[in-house]
Each structure stands twice: as structure tokens, then as C-alpha cells.
C-alpha positions in Angstrom: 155.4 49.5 63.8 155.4 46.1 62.0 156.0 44.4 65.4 153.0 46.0 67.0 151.1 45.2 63.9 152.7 41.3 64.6 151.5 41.6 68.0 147.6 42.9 67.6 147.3 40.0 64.5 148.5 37.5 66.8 145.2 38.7 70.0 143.3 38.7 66.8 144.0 34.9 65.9 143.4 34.1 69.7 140.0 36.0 69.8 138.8 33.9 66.8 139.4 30.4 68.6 138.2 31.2 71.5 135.0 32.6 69.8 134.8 29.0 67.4 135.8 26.8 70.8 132.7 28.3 72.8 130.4 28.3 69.5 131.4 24.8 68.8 130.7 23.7 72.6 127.9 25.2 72.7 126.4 23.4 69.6 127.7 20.5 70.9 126.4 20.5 73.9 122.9 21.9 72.5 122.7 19.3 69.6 124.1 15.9 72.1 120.7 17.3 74.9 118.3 17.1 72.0 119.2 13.7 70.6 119.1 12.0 73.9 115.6 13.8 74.8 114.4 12.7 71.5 115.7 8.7 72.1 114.9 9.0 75.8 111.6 11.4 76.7 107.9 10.8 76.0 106.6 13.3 74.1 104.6 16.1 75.4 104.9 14.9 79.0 106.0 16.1 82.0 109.1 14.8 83.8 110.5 16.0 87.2 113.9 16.7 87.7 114.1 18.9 90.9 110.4 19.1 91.3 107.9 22.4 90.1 111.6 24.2 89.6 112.6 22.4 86.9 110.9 19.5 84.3 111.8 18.1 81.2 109.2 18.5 78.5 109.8 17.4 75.2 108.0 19.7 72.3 108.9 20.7 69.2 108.8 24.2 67.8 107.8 25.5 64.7 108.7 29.2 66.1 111.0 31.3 67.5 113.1 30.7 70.6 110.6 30.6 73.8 107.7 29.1 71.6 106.8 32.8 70.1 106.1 33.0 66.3 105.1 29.5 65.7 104.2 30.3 62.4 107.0 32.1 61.0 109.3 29.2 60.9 111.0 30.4 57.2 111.7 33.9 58.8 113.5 32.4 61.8 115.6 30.3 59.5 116.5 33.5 57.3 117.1 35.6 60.8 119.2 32.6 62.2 121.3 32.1 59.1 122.2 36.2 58.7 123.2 36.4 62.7 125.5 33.5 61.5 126.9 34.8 58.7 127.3 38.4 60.6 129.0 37.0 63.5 131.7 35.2 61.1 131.8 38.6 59.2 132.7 40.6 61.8 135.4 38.1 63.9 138.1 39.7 62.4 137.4 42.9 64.1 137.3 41.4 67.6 140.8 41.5 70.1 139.0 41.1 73.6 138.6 37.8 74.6 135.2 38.5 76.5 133.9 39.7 73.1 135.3 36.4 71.7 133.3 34.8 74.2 130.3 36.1 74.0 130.0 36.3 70.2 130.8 32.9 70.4 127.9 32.1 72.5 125.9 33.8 70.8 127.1 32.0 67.2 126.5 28.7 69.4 123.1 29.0 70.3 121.9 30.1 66.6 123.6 27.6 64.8 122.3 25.0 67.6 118.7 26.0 66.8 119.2 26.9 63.0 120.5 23.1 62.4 116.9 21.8 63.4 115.0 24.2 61.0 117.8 23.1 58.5 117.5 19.5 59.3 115.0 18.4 60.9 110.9 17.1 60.2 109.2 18.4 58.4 111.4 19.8 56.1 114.8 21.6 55.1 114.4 25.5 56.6 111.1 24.2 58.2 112.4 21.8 60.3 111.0 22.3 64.0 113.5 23.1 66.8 113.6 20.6 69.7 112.4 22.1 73.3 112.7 20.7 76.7 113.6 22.4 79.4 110.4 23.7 81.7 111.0 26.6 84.6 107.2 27.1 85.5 108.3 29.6 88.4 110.5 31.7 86.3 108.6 31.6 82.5 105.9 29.6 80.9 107.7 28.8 77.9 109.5 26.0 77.2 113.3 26.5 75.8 116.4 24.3 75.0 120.1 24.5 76.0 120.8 26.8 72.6 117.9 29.6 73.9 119.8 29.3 77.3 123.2 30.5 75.7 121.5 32.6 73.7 120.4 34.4 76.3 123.5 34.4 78.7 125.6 35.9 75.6 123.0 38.6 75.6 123.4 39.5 79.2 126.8 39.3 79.3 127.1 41.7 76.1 124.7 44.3 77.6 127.4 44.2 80.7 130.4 44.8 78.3 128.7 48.1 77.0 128.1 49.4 80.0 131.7 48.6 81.7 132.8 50.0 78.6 134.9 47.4 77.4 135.7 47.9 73.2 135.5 45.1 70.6 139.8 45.6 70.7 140.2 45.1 74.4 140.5 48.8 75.4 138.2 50.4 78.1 136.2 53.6 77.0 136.5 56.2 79.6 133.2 58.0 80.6 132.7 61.5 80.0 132.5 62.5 83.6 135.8 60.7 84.4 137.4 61.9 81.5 136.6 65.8 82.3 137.3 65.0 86.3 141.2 64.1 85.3 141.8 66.9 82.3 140.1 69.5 84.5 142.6 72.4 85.9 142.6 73.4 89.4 140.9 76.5 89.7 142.7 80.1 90.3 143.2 80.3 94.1 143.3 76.9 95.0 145.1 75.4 97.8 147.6 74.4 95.1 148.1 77.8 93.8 148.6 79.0 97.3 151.4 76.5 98.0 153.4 77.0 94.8 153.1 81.0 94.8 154.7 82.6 98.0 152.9 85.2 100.0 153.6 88.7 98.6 154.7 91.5 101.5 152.4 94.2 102.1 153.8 97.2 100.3 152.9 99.3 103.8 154.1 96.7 105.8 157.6 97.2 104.2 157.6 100.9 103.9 157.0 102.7 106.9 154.2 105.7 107.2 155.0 108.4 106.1 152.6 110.0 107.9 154.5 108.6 111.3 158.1 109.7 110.2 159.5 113.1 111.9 159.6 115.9 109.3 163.5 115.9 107.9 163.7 119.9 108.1 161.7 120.5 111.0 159.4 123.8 111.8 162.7 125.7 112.1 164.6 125.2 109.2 163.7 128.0 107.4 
């Protein structure tokens, strides 16, 4: 017992660095794109990088991810913050690496866009989030690299509920599956005709009586 309890601690340490690792690259990927856009692009212009499919253009939003909410910036810290803190909260639980993953993703991207409403102009939780990247032919919104992971980790968990895949690593088997394999084979089945042997006709054995010569005869009298 104590060495399987040795054994699910140790997936349990590996699912919480892998979940930091992938929320610390994604922050640091997230925060090293906004400081070079804000030391390198104009702002509030357009700038081609593979034509109408995708621009850099630098903004700064007071809102939600996407530009929605513009005026709820103090909400959007509070919301930010309590994803963080639920994420941390509930690592311990996790012991699939996928989950790890994808938590971690998902930690990323908040605390990417929660440090600028922490940090940045025009004040600490009001602070407006740094947006750039520009996809006219797929939204009209205008998002950063922490919205991006934000969204992957969102598709990627939606996946994981429907393959079934636990918070522990185990796969939950679907009702449908799970009746197919604990269902018995019904009387009269091929398989109950190959274990149980044909019985003999009880008239096939006994001859008819009807047939067989009387044993006295019409004379024995």
C-alpha cells in the first residue's frame, strides 16, 4: 500500500512541473511579445506580416480578452486573479500529464494578461493589457499571445472530457461500452449451443411401441 501511495505522489510531483514549466513559458513568451511591440510598433497602426492573414496592431485594452468589456477592467483583474489562485488550488489533485498541460496553459495565459492590469498604465488592477496580433479573415478582434493559449488550453480541455480522460490519468469508460462488455450472451446462443450437447430424441431411442409385435400374440390365451 505505502509503495503505491510512493508511486501516485511521485506522477503527482511530475504533473505539477509540468503544469509550472508550460505556465511559466507561456508568460514568458506572452510578456517578452509585448515588450518588444511596445519598444518596436507604432501605435494603432497597421503592420503586415503575411499580408490581410495576419498584421500586427498594437492597442491597448482596458477589457476582456478579444477587446469585449472595455469597461470592466477591475472585474477582469478580480476574475483573472481567482482562475489563478483556483488553478494552484487544485494542482494537487491532478496525475495526467495532459491535464498538467493544459491547466498550465491555461494558468499562463491569465497570469500573462493579469500582470498588465496589475502593472501596467494607468494603474495597479487597471492597468490596460497589451494587444497585437490582427486575423481580419478569422475574427475582428485584436488579441495577444496570452488570449492565444488561453484559448488552445480551452480546446484542448473540452477534448479531454470527451475522450474521457480523468484529472488522475485513468480513462472513463462510456456507458454503452461498459454495458456491451458486462452484458451475458443470451439463452440460445450460438455459445450455448456449443457448450451444451445435443440431447437424443426420447422416440428416437426408444422404439414405437405401436410398431413392436405383440409379445403374447392373438393365441396366447
Amino acid at each position: 500500500m505505502s509503495q503505491q501511495q510512493d508511486q501516485r505522489a511521485k506522477v503527482s510531483v511530475r504533473a505539477i512541473a509540468a503544469l509550472a514549466f508550460a505556465a511559466v513559458v507561456v508568460v514568458a513568451i506572452d510578456q517578452v511579445a509585448k515588450a518588444m511591440v511596445v519598444a518596436n510598433l507604432p501605435y494603432g497602426q497597421v503592420v503586415p506580416v503575411l499580408g490581410g492573414a495576419l498584421q500586427f496592431l498594437y492597442v491597448r485594452n482596458p477589457g476582456a480578452a478579444f477587446s469585449f468589456a472595455v469597461n470592466m477592467t477591475w472585474v477582469f483583474s478580480i476574475v483573472s486573479a481567482a482562475v489563478v489562485v483556483a488553478i494552484i488550488v487544485f494542482a494537487r489533485r491532478i496525475r495526467s500529464m495532459w491535464w498538467a498541460i493544459v491547466l498550465g496553459m491555461l494558468l499562463g495565459g491569465a497570469l500573462g494578461n493579469l500582470l498588465d492590469r496589475l502593472f501596467r498604465e494607468p494603474g495597479f488592477g487597471r492597468g490596460h493589457v497589451v494587444d497585437f496580433i490582427s486575423t481580419p479573415w478569422m475574427m475582428p478582434a485584436i488579441y495577444n499571445v496570452a488570449d492565444s493559449f488561453i484559448c488552445i488550453s480551452m480546446v484542448v480541455f473540452v477534448l479531454l472530457v470527451i475522450l474521457g480522460v480523468n484529472l488522475d490519468g485513468t480513462r472513463t469508460v462510456s456507458t454503452k461500452r461498459a454495458g456491451t462488455d458486462g452484458q451475458e450472451a443470451p439463452a440460445g446462443s450460438a455459445t450455448d449451443a456449443a457448450v451444451t450437447p445435443p440431447v437424443a430424441s426420447t422416440d428416437a431411442a426408444e422404439p414405437n411401441r405401436s410398431s413392436r409385435p405383440d409379445q403374447l400374440g392373438h393365441d396366447a390365451t
